[in-house]
KETOR-585740 format. One record per atom (N, C-alpha, C): residue number from 0; residue in one letter; atom name; x, y, z. Coordinates in nm, 2 decimals, padded with zeros to 4 digits. Atoms other than C-alpha are relative to their C-alpha. Example, Ala and Ser with C-alpha at 12.3 -4.5 7.8 and 13.67 -1.06 7.14 Angstrom:
2
(0; a; N; (00.09; -00.12; 00.00))
(0; a; CA; (01.23; -00.45; 00.78))
(0; a; C; (00.09; 00.12; 00.00))
(1; s; N; (-00.09; -00.11; 00.00))
(1; s; CA; (01.37; -00.11; 00.71))
(1; s; C; (-00.08; 00.11; 00.08))
//
This chain:
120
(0; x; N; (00.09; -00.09; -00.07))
(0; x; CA; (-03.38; -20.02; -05.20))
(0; x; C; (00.04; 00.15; -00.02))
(1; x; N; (-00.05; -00.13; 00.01))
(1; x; CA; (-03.15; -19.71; -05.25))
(1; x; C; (-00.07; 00.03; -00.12))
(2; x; N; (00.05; -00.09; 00.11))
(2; x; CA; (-03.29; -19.69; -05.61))
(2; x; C; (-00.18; 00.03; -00.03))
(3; x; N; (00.11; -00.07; -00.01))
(3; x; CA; (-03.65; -19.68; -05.51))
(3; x; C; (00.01; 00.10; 00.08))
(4; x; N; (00.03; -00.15; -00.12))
(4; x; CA; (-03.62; -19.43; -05.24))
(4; x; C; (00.04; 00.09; -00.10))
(5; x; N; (-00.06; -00.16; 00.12))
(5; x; CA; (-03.42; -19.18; -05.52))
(5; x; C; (-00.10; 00.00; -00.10))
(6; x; N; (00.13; -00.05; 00.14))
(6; x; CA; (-03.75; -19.28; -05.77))
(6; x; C; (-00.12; 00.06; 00.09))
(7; x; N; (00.11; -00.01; -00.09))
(7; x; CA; (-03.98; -19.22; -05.45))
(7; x; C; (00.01; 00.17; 00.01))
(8; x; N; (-00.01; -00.15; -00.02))
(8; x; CA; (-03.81; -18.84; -05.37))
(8; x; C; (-00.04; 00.09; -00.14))
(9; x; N; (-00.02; -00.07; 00.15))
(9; x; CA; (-03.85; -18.73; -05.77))
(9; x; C; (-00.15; 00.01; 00.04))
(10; x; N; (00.15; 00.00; -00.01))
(10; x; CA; (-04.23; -18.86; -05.71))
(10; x; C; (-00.12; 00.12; 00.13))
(11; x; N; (00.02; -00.01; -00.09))
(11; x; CA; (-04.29; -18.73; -05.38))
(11; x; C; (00.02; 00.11; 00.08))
(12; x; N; (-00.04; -00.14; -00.04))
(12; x; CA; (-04.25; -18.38; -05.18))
(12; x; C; (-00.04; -00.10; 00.19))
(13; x; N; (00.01; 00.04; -00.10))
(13; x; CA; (-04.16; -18.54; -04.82))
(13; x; C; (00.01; 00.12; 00.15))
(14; x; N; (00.01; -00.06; -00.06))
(14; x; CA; (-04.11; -18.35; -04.47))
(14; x; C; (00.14; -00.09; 00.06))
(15; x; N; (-00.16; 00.05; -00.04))
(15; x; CA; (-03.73; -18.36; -04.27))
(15; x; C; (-00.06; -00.07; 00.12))
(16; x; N; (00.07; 00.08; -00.14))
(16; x; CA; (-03.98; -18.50; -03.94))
(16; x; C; (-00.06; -00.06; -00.01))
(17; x; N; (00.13; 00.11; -00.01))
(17; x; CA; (-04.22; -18.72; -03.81))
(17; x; C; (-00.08; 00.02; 00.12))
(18; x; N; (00.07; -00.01; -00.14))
(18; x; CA; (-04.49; -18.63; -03.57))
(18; x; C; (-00.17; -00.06; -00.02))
(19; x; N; (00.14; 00.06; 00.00))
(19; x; CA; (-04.81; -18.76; -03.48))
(19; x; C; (-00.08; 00.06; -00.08))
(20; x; N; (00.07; -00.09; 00.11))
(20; x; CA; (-05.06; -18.69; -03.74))
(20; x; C; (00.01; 00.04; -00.14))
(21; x; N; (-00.03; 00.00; 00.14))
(21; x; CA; (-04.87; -18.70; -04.03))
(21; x; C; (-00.04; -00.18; -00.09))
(22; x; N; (-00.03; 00.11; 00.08))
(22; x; CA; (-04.90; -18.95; -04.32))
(22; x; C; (00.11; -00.07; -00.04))
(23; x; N; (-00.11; 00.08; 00.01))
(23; x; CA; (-04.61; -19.16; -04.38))
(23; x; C; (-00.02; -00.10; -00.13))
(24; x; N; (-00.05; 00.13; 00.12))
(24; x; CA; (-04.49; -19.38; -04.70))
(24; x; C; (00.06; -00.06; 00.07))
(25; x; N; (-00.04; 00.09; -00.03))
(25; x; CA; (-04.39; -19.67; -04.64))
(25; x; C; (00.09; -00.13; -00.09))
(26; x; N; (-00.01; 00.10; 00.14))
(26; x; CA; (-04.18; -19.92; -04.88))
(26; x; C; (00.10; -00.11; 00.07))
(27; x; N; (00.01; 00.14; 00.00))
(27; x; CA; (-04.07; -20.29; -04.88))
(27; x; C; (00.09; -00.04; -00.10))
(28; x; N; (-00.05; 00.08; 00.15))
(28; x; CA; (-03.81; -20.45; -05.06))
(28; x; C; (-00.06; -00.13; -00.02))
(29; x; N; (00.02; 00.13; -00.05))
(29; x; CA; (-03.92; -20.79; -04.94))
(29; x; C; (-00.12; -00.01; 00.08))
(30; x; N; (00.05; -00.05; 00.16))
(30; x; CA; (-04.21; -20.81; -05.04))
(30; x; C; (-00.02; 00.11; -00.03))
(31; x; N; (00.00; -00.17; 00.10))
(31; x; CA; (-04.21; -20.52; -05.29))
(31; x; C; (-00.17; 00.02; 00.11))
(32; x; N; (00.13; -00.02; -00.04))
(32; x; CA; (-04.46; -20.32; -05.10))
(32; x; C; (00.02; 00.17; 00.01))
(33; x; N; (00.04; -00.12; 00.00))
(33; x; CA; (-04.58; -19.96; -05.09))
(33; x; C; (-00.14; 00.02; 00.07))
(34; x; N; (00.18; 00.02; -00.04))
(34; x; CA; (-04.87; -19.83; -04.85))
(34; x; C; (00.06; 00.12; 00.12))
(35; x; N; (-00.02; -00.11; -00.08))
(35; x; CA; (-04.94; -19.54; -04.64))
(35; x; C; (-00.02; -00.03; 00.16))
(36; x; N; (00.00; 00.02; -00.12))
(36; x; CA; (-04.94; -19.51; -04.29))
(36; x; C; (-00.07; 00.15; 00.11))
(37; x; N; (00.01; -00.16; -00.10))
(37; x; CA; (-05.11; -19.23; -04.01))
(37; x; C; (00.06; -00.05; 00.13))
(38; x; N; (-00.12; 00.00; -00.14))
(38; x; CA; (-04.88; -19.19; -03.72))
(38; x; C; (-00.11; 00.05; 00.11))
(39; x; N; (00.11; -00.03; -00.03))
(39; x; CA; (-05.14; -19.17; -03.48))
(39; x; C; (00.09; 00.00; 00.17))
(40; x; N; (-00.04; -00.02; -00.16))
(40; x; CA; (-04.88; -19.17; -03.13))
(40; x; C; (00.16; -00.03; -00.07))
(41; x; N; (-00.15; 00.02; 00.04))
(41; x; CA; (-04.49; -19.11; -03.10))
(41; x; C; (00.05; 00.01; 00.13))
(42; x; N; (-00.07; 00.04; -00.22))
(42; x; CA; (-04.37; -19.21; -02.69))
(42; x; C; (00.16; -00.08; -00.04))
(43; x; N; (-00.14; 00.03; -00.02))
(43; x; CA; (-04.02; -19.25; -02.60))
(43; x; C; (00.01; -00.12; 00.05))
(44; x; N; (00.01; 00.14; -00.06))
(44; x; CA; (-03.95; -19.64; -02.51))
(44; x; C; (00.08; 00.04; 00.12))
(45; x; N; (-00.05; -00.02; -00.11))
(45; x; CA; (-03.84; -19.57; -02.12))
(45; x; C; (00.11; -00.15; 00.03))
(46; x; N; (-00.10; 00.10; -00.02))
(46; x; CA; (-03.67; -19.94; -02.15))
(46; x; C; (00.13; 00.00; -00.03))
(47; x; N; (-00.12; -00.04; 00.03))
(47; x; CA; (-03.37; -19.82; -02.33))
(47; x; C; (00.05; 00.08; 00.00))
(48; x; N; (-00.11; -00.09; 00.00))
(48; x; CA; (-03.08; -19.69; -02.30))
(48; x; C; (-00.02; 00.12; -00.07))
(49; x; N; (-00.04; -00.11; 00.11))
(49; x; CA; (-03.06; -19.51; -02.61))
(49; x; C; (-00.15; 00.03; -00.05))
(50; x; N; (00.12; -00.02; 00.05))
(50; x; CA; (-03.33; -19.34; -02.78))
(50; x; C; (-00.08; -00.05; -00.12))
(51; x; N; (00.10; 00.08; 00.06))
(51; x; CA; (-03.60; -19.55; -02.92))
(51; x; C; (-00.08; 00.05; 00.01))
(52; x; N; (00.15; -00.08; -00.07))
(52; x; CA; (-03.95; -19.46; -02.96))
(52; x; C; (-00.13; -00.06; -00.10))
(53; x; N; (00.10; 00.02; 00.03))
(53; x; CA; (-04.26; -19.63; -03.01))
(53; x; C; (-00.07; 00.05; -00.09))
(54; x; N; (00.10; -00.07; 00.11))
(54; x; CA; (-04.44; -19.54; -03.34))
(54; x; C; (-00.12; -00.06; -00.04))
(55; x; N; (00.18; 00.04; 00.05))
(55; x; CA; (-04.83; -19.58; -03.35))
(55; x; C; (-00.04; 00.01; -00.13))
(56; x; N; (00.07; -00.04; 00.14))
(56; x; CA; (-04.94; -19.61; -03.69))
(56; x; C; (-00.16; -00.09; -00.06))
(57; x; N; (00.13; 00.11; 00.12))
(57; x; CA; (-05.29; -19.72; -03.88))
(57; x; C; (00.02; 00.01; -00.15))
(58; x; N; (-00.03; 00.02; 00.13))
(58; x; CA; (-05.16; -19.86; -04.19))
(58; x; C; (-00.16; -00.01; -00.09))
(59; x; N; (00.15; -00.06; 00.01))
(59; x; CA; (-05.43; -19.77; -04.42))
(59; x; C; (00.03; -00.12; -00.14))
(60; x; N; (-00.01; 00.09; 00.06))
(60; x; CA; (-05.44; -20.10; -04.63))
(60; x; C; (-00.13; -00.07; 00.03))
(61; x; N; (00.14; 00.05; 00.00))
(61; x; CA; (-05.77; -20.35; -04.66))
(61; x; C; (00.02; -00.11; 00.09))
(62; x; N; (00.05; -00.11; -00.10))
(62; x; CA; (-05.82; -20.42; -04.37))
(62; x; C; (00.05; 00.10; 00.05))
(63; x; N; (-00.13; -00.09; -00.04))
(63; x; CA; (-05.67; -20.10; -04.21))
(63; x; C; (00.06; -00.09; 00.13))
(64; x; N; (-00.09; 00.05; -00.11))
(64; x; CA; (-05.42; -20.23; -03.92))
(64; x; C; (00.08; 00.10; 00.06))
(65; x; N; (-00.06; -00.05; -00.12))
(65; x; CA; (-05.32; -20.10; -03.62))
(65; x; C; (00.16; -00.05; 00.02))
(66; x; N; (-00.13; 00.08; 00.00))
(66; x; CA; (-04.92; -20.15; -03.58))
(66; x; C; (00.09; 00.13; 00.12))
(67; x; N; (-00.11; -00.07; -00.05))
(67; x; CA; (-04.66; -20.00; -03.33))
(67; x; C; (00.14; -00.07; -00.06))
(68; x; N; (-00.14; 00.03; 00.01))
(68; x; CA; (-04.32; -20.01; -03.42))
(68; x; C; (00.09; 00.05; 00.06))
(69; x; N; (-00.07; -00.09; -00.06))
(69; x; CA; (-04.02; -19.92; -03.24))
(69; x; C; (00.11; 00.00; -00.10))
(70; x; N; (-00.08; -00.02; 00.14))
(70; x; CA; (-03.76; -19.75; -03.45))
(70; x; C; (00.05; 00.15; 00.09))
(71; x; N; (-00.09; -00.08; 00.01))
(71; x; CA; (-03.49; -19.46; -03.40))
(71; x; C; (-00.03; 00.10; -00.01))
(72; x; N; (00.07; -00.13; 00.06))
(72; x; CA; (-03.58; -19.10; -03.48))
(72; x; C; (00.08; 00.00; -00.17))
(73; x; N; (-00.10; 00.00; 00.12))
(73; x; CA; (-03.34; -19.15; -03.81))
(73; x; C; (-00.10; -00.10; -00.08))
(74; x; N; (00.05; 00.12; 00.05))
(74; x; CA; (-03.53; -19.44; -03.90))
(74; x; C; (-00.14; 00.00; -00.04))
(75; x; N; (00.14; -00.04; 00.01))
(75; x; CA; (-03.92; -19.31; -03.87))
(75; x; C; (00.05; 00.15; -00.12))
(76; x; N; (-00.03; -00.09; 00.08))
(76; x; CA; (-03.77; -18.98; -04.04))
(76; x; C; (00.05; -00.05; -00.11))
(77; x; N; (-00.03; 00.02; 00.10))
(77; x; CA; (-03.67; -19.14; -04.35))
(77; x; C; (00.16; 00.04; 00.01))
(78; x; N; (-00.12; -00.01; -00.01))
(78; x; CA; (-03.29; -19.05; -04.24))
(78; x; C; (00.09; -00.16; -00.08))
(79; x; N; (-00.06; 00.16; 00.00))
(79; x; CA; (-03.22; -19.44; -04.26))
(79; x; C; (-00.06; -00.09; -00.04))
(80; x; N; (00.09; 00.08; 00.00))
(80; x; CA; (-03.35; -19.72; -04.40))
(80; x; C; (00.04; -00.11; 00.11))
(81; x; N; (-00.03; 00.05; -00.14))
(81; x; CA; (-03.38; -20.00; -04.14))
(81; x; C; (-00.07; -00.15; -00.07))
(82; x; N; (00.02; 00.12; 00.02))
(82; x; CA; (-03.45; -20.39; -04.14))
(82; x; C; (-00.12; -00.03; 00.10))
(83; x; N; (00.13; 00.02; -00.04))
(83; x; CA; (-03.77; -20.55; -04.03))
(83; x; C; (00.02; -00.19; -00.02))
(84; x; N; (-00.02; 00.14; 00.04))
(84; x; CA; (-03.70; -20.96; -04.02))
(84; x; C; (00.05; 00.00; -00.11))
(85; x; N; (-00.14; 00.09; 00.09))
(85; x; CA; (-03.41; -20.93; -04.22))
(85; x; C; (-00.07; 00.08; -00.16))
(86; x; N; (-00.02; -00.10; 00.11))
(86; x; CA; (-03.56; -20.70; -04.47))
(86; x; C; (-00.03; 00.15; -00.01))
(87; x; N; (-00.02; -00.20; 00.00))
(87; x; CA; (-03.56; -20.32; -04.57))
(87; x; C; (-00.10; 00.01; 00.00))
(88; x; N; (00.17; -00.08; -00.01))
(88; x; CA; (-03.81; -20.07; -04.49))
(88; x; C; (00.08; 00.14; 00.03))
(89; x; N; (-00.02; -00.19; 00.00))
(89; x; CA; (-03.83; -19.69; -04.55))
(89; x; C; (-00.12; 00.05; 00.02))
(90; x; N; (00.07; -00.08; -00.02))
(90; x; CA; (-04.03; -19.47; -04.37))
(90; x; C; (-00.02; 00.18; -00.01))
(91; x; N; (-00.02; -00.10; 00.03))
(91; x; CA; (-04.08; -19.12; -04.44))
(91; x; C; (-00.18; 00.07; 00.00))
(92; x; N; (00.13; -00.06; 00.00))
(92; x; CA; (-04.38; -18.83; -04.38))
(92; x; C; (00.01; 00.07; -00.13))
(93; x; N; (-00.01; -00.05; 00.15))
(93; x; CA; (-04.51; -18.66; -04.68))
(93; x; C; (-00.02; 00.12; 00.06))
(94; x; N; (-00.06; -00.12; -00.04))
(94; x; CA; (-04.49; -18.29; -04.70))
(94; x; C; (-00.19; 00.02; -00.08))
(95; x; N; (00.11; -00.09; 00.10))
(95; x; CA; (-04.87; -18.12; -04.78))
(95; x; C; (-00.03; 00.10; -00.04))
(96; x; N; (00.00; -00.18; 00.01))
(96; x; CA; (-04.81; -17.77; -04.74))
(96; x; C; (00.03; 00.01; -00.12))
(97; x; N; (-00.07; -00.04; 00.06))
(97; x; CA; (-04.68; -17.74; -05.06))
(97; x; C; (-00.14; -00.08; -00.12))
(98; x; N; (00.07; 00.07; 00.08))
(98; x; CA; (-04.87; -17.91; -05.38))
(98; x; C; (-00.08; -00.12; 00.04))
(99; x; N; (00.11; 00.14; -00.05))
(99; x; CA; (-05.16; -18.13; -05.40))
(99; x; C; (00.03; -00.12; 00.03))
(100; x; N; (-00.07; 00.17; 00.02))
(100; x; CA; (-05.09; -18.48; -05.28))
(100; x; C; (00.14; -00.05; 00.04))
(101; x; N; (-00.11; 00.05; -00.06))
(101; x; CA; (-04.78; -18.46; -05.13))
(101; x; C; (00.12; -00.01; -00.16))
(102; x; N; (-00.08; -00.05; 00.12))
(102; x; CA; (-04.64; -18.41; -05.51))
(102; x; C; (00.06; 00.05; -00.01))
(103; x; N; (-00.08; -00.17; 00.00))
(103; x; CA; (-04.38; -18.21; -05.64))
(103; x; C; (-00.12; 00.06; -00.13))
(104; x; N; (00.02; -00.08; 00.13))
(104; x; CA; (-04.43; -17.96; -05.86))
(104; x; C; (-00.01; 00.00; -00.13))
(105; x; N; (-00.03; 00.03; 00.14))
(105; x; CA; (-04.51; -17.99; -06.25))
(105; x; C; (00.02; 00.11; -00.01))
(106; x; N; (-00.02; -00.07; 00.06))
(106; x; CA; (-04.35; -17.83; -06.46))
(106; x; C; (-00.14; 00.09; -00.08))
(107; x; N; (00.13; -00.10; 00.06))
(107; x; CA; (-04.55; -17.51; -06.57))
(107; x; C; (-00.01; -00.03; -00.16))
(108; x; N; (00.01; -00.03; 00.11))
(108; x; CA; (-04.68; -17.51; -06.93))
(108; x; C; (-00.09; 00.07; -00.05))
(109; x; N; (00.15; -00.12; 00.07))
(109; x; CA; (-04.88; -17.31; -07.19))
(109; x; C; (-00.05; -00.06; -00.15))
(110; x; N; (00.09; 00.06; 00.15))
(110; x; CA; (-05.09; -17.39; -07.45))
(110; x; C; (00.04; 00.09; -00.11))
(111; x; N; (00.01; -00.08; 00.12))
(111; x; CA; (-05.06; -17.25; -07.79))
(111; x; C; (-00.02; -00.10; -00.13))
(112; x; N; (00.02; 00.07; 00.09))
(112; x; CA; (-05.22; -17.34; -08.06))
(112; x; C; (-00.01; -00.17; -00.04))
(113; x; N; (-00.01; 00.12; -00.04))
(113; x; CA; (-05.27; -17.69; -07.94))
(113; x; C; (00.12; -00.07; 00.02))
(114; x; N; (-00.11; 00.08; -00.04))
(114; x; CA; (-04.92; -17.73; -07.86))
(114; x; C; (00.04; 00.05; 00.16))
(115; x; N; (-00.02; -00.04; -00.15))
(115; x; CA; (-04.77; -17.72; -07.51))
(115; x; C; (00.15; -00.01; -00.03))
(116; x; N; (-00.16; -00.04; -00.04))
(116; x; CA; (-04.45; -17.59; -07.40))
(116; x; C; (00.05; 00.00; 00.11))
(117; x; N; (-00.08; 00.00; -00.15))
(117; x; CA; (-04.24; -17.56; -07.10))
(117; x; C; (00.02; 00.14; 00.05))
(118; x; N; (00.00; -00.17; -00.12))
(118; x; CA; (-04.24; -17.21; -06.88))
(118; x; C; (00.15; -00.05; 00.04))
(119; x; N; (-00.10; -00.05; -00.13))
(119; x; CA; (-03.91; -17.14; -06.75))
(119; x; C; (00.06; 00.17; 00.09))
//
């Protein structure tokens, strides 16, 4: 799982929080899975002790699906990955302020003469 999340952050321009309204990745070691999520409510679970907290999401898959999970602030922030019946799951919001798509940045290039180069 460690070495998709390090191919996910190269791919991906994420955000250090999670609040309602953001998009969220989602990944699966078991079964390999990848799929987005909208965080659509974030309530504190009043049952426990420690801080837990209800995360509302519409996983945006065919059909879409409504899902709460309860999970850690470490653990919705992509701080931690976390287990789900005994298998991994990483969540994490994407970052859009920044490049189209939640992308990083390409490298700048220039044309010349039908060749391309690299800007630094």
């Amino acid at each position: 799982m460690e070495k998709l999340i390090n191919e996910l952050k190269t791919l991906f321009t994420f955000k250090e929080n999670t609040r309602e309204g953001d998009l969220v990745l989602i990944a699966a070691e078991k079964p390999p899975m990848l799929v987005y999520g909208l965080v659509t409510g974030i309530t504190r679970d009043e049952t426990k002790r420690d801080e837990w907290w209800h995360v509302e999401m519409q996983l945006l898959t065919f059909p879409p699906q409504k899902t709460v999970w309860t999970l850690r602030e470490p653990q919705f922030t992509g701080k931690e990955v976390f287990t789900m019946g005994g298998e991994a799951r990483f969540v994490k919001a994407l970052d859009f302020s920044g490049p189209v798509g939640g992308l990083p940045p390409k490298p700048k290039t220039e044309a010349r003469k039908g060749q391309l180069r690299m800007i630094k």
